[in-house]
N, C-alpha and C positions, 0 to 999 in steps of 0.2 A: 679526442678528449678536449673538453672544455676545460682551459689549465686558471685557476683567479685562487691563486695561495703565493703568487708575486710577495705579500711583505714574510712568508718564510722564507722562499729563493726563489728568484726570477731566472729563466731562464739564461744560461750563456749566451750574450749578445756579438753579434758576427765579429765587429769591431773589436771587442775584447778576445775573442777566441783567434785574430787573425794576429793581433798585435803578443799575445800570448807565444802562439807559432813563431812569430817573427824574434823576439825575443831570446826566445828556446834555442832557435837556429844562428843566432849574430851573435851571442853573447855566453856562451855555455861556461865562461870566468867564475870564479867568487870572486865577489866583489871586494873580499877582504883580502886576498893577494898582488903581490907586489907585481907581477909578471904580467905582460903586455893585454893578455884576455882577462886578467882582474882590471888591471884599469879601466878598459873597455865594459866589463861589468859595472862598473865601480862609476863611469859617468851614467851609463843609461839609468842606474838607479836614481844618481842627481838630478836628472831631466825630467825622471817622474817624479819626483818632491819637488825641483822650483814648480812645475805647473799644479800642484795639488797646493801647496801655498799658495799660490797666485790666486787660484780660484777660490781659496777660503779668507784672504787677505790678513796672510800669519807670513811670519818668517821661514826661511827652509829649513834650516836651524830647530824652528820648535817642533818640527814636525818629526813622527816614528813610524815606520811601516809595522805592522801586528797581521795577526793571524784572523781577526776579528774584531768583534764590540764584546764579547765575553771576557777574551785576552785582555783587553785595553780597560775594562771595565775594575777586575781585578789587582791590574796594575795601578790603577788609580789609587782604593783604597788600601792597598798594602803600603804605599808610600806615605799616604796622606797618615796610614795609624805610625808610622815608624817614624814622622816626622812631627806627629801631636802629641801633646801629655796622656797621660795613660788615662784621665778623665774627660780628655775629647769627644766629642761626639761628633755623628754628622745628621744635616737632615735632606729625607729624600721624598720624593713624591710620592703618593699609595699606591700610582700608578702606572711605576715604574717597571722596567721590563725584569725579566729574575734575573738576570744576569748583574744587575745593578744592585738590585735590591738583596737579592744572598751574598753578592760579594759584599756591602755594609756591613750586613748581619756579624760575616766570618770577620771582619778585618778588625769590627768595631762591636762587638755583644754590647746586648744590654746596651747600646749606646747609639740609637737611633731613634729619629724622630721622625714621624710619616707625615707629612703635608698633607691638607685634607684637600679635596676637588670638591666639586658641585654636583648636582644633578647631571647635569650635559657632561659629565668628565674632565673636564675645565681646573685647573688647577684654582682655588677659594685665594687670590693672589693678596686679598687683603689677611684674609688668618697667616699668609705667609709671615707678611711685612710684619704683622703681630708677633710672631713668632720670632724673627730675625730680631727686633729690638730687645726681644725678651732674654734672649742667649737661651744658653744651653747649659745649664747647672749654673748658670749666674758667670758662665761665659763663653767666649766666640765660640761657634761649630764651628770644624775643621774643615768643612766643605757644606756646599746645598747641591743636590743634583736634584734637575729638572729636566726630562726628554722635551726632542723639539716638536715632535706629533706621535703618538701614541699608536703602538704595534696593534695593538687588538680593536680598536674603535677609528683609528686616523684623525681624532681628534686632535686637533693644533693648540698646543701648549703656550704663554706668554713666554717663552723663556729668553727671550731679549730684555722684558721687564725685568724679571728676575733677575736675570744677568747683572743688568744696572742697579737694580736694587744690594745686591752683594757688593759688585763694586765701591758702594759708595761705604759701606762698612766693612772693607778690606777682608773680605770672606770669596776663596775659591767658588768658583761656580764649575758645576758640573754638567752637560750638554751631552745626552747620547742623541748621535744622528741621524740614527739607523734609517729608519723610517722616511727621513727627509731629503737627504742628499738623494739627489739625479730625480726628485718630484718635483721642487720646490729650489726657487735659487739662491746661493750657499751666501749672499752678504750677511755680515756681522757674526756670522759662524766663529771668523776666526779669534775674535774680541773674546773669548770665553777661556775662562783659567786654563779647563780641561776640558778638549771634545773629542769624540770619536765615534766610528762607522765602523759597519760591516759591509764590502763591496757587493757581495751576492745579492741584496736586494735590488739592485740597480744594474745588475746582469753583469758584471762580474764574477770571475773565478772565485771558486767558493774557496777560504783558505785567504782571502786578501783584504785589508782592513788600514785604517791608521789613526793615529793617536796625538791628539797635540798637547803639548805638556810646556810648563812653565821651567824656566830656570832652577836649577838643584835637582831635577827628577831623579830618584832612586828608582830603575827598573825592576820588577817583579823577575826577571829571568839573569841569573847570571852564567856564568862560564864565558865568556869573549869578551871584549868593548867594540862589537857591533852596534850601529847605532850611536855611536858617539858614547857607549857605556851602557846606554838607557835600556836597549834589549838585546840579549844576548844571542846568537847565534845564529848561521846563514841565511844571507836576506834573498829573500823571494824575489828576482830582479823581473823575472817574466809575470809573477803578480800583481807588481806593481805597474809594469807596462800595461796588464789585462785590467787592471782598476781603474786605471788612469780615460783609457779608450773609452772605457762602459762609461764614466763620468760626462767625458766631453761628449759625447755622444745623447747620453742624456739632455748635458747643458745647452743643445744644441734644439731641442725638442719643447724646451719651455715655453715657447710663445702660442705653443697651445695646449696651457692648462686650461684659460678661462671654456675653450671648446669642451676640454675633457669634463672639469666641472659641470656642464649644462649636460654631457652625457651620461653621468653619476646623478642628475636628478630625473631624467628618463630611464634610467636603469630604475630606479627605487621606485618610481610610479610603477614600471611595470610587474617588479617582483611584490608590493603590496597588492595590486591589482590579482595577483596571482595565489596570492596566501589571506583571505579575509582575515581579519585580527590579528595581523602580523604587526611589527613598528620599528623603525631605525632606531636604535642604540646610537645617542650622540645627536640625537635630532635638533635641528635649530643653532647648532656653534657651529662654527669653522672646523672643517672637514680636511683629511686629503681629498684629492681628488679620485684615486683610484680605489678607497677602501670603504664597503658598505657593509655594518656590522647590523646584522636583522634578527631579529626575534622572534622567529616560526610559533606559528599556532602548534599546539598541542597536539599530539597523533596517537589518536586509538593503542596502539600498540609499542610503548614506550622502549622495551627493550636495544631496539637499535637510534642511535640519535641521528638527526637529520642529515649531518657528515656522512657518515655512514651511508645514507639511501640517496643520497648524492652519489654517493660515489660510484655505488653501482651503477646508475644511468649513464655516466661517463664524466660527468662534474668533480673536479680536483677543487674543493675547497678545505675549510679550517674552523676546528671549532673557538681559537683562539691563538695565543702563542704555540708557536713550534716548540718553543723550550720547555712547554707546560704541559702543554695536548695531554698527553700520555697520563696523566695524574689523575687521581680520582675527585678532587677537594675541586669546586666551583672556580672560575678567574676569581683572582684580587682585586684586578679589576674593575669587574662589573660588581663585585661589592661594596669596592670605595664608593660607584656611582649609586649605589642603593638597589640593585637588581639582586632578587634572589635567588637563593640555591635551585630552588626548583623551577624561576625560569633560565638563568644562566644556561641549564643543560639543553636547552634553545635555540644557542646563542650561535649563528652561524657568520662567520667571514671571509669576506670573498674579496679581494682584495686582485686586482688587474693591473697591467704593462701597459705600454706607451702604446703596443701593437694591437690592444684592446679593442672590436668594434661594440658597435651598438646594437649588431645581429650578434653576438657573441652573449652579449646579458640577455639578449631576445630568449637565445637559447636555453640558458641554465633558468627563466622565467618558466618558460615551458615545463621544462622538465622539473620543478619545484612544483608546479601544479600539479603536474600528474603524479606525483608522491603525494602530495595532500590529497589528492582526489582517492587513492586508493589506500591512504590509511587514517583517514581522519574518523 
């Protein structure tokens, strides 16, 4: 199989799955017991928070170990509504991931505001700045979230501007990293009110995640003061070790994004080359590297969508988010960017690993061709 659905889950990376083992077998304590293998648990957990601070340039302190970017998502806005006036609002991107964007909805009804992007999926960072001065009923949002590059197109977000732009008008800023951590290198990440990740995209154990949170955080989960209070109940020490490895491992790998970028523009030659009237979603801005979101021509026979006849040939890709797939209603996404209902259902993403060749896109070219050649 040809596997390019990396930004739903990447596969378990060796590093993460041996430091997982390792883990598993030195440290079988909870962490939160007072007896010789809780401490033993209780420091390797700390070893994996000083170096995950380190690497995001936050304190170990602000940081939470989670379950995900869903968990940490929701935790966000339940604190943020229990600690804002019942008129609060917040505002978030159009094109944000669901997880971000329903947990608003739930936390805050009626009390969101959606940042408009541009054509290319680009956050419109000037309507933002409009907006930010303008408040939100004639006052401050309770937060702005902004992802750091975009799960369904890989499109690269300003959200450092943003960031600063909040800063300077004492409004929390919101940063999900999903997408970006172990692609892209994590400076100024840590400068952001609230940020958090999901480990699996980055070859980690699925189930591992974390959250940085500002002073007074009210967690979403109670029963324990695990966490220092913040989240309740037994920490995932072998998670965090299997998160941590998949990180530095990645981090280890970035000095050849600019290679990987010139290999993401020989993939798209070859896969237009291969679909006449086909076109990149996201075409002309700042891309990831590993994510090519394409616009298949039209096929005779509409009933199965190009996922779908992918899949059969041995192709694992995506018609969009993982959290959405399954749904009948178009991305929000490619609406925010102006793409419609009826090409959205087009809308294919194929999204690759570090481990990625250039005979590997050769291949799913191929075999894209030979579905449009037999149902166009």
């Amino acid at each position: 199989m040809l596997y390019f659905d990396h930004n739903a889950t990447a596969p378990l990376s060796p590093a993460a799955r041996a430091a997982w083992l390792e883990a598993q077998e030195l440290f079988p304590g909870n962490p939160a017991s007072t007896h010789w293998a809780g401490r033993r648990a209780e420091a390797a957990l700390e070893t994996s928070r000083a170096w995950l601070a380190g690497w995001l340039g936050c304190g170990d302190a602000d940081l939470v170990f989670t379950s995900g970017a869903t968990e940490a998502a929701n935790a966000v806005f339940a604190h943020l509504a229990h600690s804002a006036g019942r008129t609060a609002g917040v505002m978030v991107s159009a094109v944000e991931h669901p997880c971000v964007l329903e947990a608003a909805e739930r936390w805050f009804p009626s009390r969101v505001v959606r940042l408009p992007v541009l054509s290319g999926g680009v956050l419109d960072l000037d309507a933002a700045s409009g907006l930010l001065r303008g408040g939100f009923n004639a006052g401050r949002p309770a937060a702005v979230a902004l992802m750091a590059a975009n799960n369904e197109t890989g499109v690269i977000q300003p959200w450092a501007a943003l960031r600063d732009l909040c800063r300077e008008r004492d409004i929390p800023f919101i940063c999900d990293a999903t997408q970006w951590v172990g692609r892209l290198p994590a400076e100024g990440l840590g400068e952001c009110a609230f940020l958090f990740a999901s480990g699996h995209k980055s070859g980690a154990p699925v189930g591992t995640g974390f959250l940085k949170v500002p002073r007074g955080f009210t967690g979403l989960l109670s029963g324990g003061d695990q966490e220092d209070g913040r989240r309740a109940g037994t920490q995932n020490v072998a998670g965090a070790a299997g998160l941590v490895a998949a990180l530095r491992e990645c981090e280890g790998l970035l000095d050849g994004v600019p290679a990987r970028l010139e290999m993401r523009g020989e993939a798209e030659r070859l896969l237009l080359e291969a679909l006449p009237g086909g076109r990149i979603v996201g075409a002309g801005v700042e891309r990831l590297w590993n994510t090519v979101s394409l616009l298949a021509p039209e096929l005779a026979d509409c009933r199965q969508r190009w996922v779908v006849r992918l899949d059969a040939t041995g192709v694992a890709g995506s018609s969009g988010s993982a959290c959405a797939s399954g749904r009948e209603q178009s991305s929000h996404v490619l609406r925010a960017m102006g793409v419609g209902a009826g090409e959205s259902d087009r809308v294919l993403r194929l999204s690759s690993g570090w481990g990625t060749s250039l005979e590997d896109w050769r291949g799913v070219a191929e075999r894209m061709a030979a579905v449009f050649e037999r149902w166009r």
